[in-house]
C-alpha positions in Angstrom: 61.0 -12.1 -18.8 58.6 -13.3 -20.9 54.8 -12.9 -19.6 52.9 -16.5 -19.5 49.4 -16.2 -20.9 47.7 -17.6 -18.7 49.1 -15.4 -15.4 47.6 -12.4 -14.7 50.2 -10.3 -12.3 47.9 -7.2 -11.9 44.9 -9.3 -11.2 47.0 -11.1 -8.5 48.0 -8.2 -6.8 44.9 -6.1 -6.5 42.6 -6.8 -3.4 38.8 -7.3 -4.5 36.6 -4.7 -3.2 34.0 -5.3 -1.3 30.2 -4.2 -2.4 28.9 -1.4 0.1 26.2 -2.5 2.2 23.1 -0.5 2.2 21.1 -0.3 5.0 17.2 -1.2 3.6 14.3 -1.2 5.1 10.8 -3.2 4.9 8.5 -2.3 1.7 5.2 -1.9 3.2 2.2 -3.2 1.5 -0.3 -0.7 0.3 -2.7 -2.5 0.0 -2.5 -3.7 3.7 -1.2 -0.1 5.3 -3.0 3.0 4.8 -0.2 5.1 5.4 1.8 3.8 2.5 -1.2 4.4 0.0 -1.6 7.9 1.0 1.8 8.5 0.5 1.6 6.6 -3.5 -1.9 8.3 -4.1 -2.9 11.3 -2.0 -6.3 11.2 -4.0 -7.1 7.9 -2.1 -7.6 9.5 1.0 -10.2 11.9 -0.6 -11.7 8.7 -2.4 -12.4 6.8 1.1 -13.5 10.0 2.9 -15.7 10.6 0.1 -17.1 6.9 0.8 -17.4 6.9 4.3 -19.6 9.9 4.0 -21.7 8.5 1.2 -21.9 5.6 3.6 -23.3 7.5 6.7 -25.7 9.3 4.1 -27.3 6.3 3.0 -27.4 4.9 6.6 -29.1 7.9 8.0 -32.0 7.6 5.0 -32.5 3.9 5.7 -33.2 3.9 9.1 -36.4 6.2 9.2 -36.9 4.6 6.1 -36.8 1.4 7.3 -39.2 2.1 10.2 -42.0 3.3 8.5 -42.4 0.5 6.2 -41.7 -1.6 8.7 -44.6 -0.4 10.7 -47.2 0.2 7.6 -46.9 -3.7 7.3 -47.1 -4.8 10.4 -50.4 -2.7 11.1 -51.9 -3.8 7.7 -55.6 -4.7 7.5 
């Protein structure tokens, strides 16, 4: 028997697979969720702590700051 050219008997007979599903889940954004960012840069954490206290610093020095100028000009000759 002579085989046509065209008909492919293995390819016939064989079942396709199937791809495997994977289960995936969400990408979270880390710009958006802390949690994610510490876990791609642990040095953030330090970063924003280091910031929040800077932050209070400065606060702290402008409020009695604040005050005193505040009254020198309002008791001005």
């Amino acid at each position: 028997m002579a085989s046509h050219p065209t008909l492919n008997v293995r390819g016939a007979s064989r079942v396709a697979s199937r791809p495997i599903s994977v289960v995936s889940t969400q990408k979270k954004n880390p710009l958006v969720n802390k949690a994610a960012l510490f876990h791609l840069n642990p040095y953030a954490k330090t970063l924003r702590r280091q910031e929040f206290l800077k932050q209070e610093r400065i606060k702290k020095e402008k409020q009695g700051q604040a005050g005193e100028a505040f009254l020198a000009n309002l008791f001005a000759p």
